[in-house]
N, C-alpha and C positions, 0 to 999 in steps of 0.2 A: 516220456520216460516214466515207467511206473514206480509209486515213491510208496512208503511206509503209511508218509502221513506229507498230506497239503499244508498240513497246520503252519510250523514255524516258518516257513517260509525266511530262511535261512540264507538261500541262497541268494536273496536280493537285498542283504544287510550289507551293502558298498560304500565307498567312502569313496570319493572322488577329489582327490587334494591336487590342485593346479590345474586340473583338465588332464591329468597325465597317469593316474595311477589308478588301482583296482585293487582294494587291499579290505581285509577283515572289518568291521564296526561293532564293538561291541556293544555301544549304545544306544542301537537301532532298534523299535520296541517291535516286541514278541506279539505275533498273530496268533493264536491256535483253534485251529478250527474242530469237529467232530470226525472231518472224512478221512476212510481211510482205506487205501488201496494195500492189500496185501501182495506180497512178493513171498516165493519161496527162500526160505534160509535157513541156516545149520540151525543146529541145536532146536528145544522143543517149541515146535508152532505156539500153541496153546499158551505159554506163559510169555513169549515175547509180545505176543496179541495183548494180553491183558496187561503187560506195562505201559504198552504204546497207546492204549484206551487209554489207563488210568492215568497219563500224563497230559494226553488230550483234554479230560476234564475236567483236572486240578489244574490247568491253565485257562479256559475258561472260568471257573471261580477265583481267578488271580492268586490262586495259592504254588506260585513257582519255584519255593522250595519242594513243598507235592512231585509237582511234575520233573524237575531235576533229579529226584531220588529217584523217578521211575526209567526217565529216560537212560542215567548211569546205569539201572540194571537191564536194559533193553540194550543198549549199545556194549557190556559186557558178555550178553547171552548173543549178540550177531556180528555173523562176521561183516556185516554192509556196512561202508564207510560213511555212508551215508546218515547210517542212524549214530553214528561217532559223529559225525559231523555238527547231527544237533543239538547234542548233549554239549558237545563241547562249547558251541555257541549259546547256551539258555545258561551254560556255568559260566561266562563272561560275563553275561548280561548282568548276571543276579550279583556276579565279583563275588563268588566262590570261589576261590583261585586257587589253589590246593586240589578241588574236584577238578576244575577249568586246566590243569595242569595233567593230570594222570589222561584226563579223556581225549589231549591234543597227542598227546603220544600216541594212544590209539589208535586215534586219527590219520595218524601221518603213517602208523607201522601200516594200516590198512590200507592206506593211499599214498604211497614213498613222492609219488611226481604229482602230488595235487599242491598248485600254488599258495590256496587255501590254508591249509591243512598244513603248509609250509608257517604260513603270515599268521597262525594262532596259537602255533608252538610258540614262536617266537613274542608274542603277547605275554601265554601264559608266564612263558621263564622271566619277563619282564617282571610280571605282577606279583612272583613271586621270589623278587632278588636273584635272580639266578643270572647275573648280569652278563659272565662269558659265557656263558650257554648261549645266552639270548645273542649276545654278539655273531659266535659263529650260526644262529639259525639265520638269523638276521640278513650274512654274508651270502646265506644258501637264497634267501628271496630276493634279496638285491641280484644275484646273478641273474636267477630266473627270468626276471622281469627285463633286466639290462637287454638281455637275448630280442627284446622285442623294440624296447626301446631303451637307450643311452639315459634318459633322464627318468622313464621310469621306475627305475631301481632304487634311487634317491629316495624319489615323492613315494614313493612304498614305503621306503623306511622312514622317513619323516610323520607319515599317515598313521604308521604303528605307534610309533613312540610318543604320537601328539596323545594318545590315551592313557600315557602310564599318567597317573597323578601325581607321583612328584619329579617334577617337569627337571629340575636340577637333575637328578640321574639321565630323563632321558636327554637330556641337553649331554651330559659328558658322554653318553652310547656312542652317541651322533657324532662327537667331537673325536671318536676313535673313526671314526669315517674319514671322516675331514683329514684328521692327521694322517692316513692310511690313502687317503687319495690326494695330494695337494696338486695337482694338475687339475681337477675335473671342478668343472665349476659349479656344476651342481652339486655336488659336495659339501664344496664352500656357500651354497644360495640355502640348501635346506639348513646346511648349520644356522646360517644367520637367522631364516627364521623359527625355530625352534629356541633360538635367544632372543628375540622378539618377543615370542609367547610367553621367555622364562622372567622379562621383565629384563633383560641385562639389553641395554641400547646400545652400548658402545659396544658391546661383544660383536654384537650382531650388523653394527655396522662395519665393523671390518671386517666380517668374514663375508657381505656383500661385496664389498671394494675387493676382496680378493678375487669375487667370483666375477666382476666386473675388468676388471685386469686381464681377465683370465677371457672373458668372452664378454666384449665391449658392448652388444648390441642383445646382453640378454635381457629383454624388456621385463619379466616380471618382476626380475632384481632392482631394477631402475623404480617400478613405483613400490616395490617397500620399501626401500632405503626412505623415499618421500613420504610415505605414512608417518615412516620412524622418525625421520625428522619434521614432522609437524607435529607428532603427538608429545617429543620435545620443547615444542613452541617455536620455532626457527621457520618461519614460513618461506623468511626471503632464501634463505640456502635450500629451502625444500623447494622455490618456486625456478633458483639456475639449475640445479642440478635435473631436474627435468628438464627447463628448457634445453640442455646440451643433450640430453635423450631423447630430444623430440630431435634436435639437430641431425643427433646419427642415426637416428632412422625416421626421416621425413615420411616415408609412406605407413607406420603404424598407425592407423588411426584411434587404437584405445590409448596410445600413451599423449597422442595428440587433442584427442578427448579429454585425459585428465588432466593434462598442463591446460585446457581454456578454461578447464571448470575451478582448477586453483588460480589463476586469472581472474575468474569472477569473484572469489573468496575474497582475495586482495583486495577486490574493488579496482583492476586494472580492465577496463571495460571495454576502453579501445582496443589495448594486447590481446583480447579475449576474441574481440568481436574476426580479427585478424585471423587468429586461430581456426575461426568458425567457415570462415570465408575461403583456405583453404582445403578446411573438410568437407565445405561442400564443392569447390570446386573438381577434388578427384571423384567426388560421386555426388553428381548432380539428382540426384535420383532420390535422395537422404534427405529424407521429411523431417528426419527431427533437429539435425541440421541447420535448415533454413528455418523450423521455427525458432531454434535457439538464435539464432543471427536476427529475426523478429522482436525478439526479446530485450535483446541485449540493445539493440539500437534504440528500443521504449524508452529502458532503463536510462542510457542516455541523452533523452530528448530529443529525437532526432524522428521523430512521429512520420514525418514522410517518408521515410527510407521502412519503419518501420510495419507500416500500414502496406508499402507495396510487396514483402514479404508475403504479410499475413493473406493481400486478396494472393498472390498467388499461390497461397495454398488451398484457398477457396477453388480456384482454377484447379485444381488437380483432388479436388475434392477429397481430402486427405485431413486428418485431425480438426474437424470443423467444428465443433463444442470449446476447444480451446483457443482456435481462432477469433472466434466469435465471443469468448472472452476480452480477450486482449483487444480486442479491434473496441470495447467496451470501455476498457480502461483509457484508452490513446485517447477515447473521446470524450471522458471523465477526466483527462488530466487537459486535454485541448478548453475545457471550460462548454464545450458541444451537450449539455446533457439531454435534447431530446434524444439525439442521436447513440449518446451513450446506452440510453434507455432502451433503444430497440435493438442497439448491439447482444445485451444484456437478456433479453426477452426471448433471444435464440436461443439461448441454450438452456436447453432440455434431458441433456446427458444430467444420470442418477448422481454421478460422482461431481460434478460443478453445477449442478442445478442450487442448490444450496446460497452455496457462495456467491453466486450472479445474484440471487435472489435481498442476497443480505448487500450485496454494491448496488442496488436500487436505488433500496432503502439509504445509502451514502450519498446516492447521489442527488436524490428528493431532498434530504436535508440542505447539503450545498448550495441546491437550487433555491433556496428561500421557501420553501412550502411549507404551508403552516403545520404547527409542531404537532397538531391533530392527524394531519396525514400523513406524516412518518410515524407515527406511534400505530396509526391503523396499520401500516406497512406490516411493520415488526409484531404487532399485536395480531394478525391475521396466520404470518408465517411460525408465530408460537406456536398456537390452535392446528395448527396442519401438522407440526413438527414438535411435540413435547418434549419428546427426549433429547431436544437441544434448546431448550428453554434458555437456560443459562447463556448457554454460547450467543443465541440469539439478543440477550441483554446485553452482553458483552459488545454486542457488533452495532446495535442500535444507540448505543453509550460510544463508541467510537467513531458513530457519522456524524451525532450532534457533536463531539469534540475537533474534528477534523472542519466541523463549520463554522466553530469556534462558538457555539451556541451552549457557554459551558453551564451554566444555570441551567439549562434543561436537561442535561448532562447527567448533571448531579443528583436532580429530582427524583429521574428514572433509575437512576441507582440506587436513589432512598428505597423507592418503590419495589426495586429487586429483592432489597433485602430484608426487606420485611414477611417476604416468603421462602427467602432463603438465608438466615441471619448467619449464618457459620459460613458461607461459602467462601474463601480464602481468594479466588481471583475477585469476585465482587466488591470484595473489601477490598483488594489491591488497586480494582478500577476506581471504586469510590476516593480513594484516597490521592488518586492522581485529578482527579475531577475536583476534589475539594481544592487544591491546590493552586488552581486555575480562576478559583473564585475569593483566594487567600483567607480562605476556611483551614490554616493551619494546626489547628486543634485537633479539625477531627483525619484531617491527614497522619497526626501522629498516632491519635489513640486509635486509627481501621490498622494502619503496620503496626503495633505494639499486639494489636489483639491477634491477629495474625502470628508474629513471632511467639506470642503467649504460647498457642497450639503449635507451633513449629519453629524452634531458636535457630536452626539453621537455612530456613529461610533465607538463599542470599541476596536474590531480589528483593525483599522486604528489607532487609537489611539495609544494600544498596539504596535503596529508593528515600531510606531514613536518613542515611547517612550522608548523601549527597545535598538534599532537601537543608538540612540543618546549616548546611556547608552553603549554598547558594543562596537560602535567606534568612537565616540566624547568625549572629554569633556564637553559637555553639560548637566552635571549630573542633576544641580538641573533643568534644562527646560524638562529635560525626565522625572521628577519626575511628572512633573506637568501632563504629559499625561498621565503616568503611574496611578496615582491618578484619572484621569477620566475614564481612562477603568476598573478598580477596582472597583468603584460605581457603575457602569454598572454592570457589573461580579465579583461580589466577591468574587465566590469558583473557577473561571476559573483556572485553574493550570496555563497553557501559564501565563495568569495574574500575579499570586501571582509568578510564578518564575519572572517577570519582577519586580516587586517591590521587590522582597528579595535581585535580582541582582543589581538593583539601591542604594538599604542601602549600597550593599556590596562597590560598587563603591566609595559611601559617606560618607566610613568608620563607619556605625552602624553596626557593626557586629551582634549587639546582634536583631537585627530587623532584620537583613538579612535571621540569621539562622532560625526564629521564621516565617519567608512568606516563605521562601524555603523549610523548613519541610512541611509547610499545602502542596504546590505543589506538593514537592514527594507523599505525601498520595493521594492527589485527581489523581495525575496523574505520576507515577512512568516511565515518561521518562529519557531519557539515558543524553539528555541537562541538564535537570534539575538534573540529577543523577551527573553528570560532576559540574554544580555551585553549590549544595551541596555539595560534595565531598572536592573543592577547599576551602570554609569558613571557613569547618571543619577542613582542615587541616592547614590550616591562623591562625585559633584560640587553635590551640593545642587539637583538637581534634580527634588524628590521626588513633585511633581503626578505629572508626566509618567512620572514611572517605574513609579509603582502602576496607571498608565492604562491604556501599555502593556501592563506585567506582566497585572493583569486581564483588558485584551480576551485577550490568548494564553490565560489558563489557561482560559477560557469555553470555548475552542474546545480545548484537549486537555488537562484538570481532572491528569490524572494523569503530564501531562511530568517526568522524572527532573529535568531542569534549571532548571524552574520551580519545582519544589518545592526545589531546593537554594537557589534565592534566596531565597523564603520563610522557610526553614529558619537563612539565614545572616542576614537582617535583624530576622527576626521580624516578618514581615508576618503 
């Protein structure tokens, strides 16, 4: 089809909302090229030529006020809807909306049945308050679109409205839909999210449940409701009400995908692994799959189950870089480290070459080799790799700390930062490494200088706060930092177990046990398992504490701080 101009390339500015719609974007950036194919059209050749050039050029020099002004008088001077087309789309772009307004009319006068031309009228009258105009153009693209498909009428108008800027208008647009359709569930699923977007959760979770009600098994309603209610902080009602979504529709595997992978969040590993085991069983074929069921059985110890996974994805020769990781780590965490080493030595992929590279070096240290040859490790993979110097320090400071070789630990982070003296993770490491060798000085003054440069800092915060709290009496001064990284993060686990740990200290038991639970839930670590444990059993709550304490120690038998509670109660 011969065009004016290749330039804007207009017609591939799509917006694709849900997988279901095909609607305007006015934020989709402007190409413009030089070529240009002429066509015969009314009015005079000669001056339409030289707007269409000189728009062409002043869009190349990014001057798209230029090119706007030419293209309005090139799409006045023809009658090709075409050339309305672009004008109207480079006047959305720029959010000239008064031009973007006159030129959609012409648009649409030129092309009465173009869908388009439909979906940027209805933009323009948006952008410029013209809200029952926009309403009835709005009703004219929803039909449109309906004719082809039932849901894509909706997700069009959802698609348009999701670009007006003040999201409260297009949310009430939407809400004359809704009210105007309360049978159609899509009605009620784009309301809700378009109140999602506008910030109103409760809105938008009723107008889900209605679209749920209304059509039980419509799965994209099912995982936002779950976003919405995790971005709430409600994990465990985000993690039933999928499960009863995976229920009624057992063969969806994204929604059964996303219930194993909030499964993992939880730290419910077994539930997870479960999950997994039926998504591979209806497709046996689902590599990633079985590598996730690989994974997850690491995670839980269970190194045999998890190794014969990993060979047979070996056998099918499929994701071998990451196998060959993992088959690396199984025998890193078995205590195997020649074996881990030649695991590790396989892989060659650009993207995990790195990271194998830098678990070597974790694992040399482990190994007892002398602190010469891990420093050569990391001091060679510098030299190859500058532009991860840092990170590289960071990882070599993590395998001597993991070997519990924390003096050397520490040295090498002196040593970092004497070439990198402001670097903020540096000092972060340094300070947990001082820590370790009850160099509490300079653990406060690497977080203070840190917070100097950044007060909101809520890890540095945390790490001060907590630190104070575990071996000072400085309860209420930890409180206080504790309180700032809490505002920062307030579903942070790390977080809430420093503030449950601080009450505990403070003797509010009843506030301790109430942040300590939220942590175990967000993050069912074995620390946090350990100052739960210890509360519970302070306050005579001794079932629940040995429950806890047990399930953690199953899963890491040799935790420092699990054994200290044992050691302190005589479990």
């Amino acid at each position: 089809m011969n065009r004016y101009v290749k330039a804007l390339g207009f017609s591939g500015l799509l917006l694709s909302l849900g997988g279901c719609a095909t609607v305007v974007d006015a934020q989709a950036p402007v190409e413009l090229e030089y070529a240009i194919r002429p066509v015969v059209q009314p009015g005079p050749r000669a001056e339409l030529m030289y707007h269409i050039l000189a728009a062409e050029v002043a869009g190349k020099r990014d001057r798209l006020d230029i090119a706007l002004d030419h293209y309005q008088r090139a799409a006045t001077a023809s009658g090709d809807p075409r050339v309305a087309e672009r004008a109207t789309m480079l006047a959305l772009l720029v959010k000239d909306d008064a031009t973007a307004l006159a030129l959609a009319r012409r648009w649409q006068a030129l092309a009465p049945t173009d869908d388009q031309a439909r979906q940027a009228l209805a933009l323009a009258l948006l952008r410029n308050d013209r809200v029952d105009e926009a309403a009835e153009s709005l009703e004219m693209v929803r039909r449109a679109a309906r004719d082809r498909d039932q849901q894509r009428g909706f997700a069009t108008l959802a698609s348009l409205l999701s670009q007006v800027e003040d999201q409260q208008a297009a949310l009430r647009v939407m809400q004359q839909f809704r009210d105007r359709y309360p049978r159609s569930e899509f009605a009620q699923y784009y309301h809700g999210m378009l109140a999602a977007a506008a910030g109103d959760s409760e809105l938008a979770l009723a107008s889900l449940d209605r679209a749920l009600a209304l059509e039980p098994k419509l799965a994209s309603a099912h995982l936002l409701r779950t976003r919405i209610l995790l971005d709430q902080g409600d994990r465990d009602q985000a993690l039933e009400s999928l499960r009863r979504a995976v229920a009624a529709m057992p063969r969806d595997r994204n929604l059964r995908m996303n219930y194993a992978r909030l499964l993992i969040d939880a730290g419910r590993l077994d539930q997870a692994r479960g999950e997994f085991a039926i998504l591979l069983n209806q497709d046996p074929k689902d590599h990633d799959t079985l590598f996730a069921l690989g994974v997850l059985a690491a995670e839980t110890r269970q190194f045999d189950l998890a190794e014969g996974y990993f060979l047979d994805l070996i056998k099918r020769n499929v994701r071998l870089t990451d196998v060959y990781f993992e088959l690396g780590r199984i025998e890193e965490q078995r205590g195997d480290y020649v074996k881990a080493l030649a695991w590790y030595e396989r892989v060659s992929d650009e993207e995990r070459y790195l990271n194998a590279r830098m678990r070597m070096g974790m694992v040399l240290a482990k190994a007892g080799e002398p602190i010469r040859t891990v420093n050569q490790h990391f001091d060679d993979l510098r030299r190859a790799h500058p532009q991860h110097e840092i990170t590289l320090y960071l990882a070599e400071a993590e395998a001597l700390r993991e070997a519990e070789r924390h003096p050397e630990s520490f040295a090498l982070l002196n040593r970092a930062l004497k070439t990198h003296p402001n670097d903020h993770d540096l000092l972060y490491a340094r300070a947990l490494a001082a820590e370790k060798i009850d160099r509490l000085d300079i653990l406060e003054r690497d977080l203070r200088a840190i917070l100097a440069d950044d007060p909101e800092n809520a890890h540095a915060l945390n790490a001060l706060g907590y630190t104070l709290t575990d071996r000072t009496d400085r309860h209420q001064e930890a409180l206080g930092y504790i309180e700032q990284a809490l505002a920062l993060l307030p579903d942070e686990g790390a977080v809430l177990d420093s503030m449950g740990w601080v009450q505990y200290r403070l003797g509010n038991h009843a506030k301790a046990l109430e942040y300590l639970r939220r942590a175990y839930r967000q993050y069912p670590d074995a620390e946090i398992a350990a100052h739960l444990s210890e509360v519970l059993w302070v306050t005579g709550q001794r079932e629940e504490a040995k429950r806890i304490w047990r399930e953690a120690l199953n899963k890491e038998p040799d935790n420092p701080h699990l054994l200290r509670v044992r050691n302190q109660f005589g479990w």
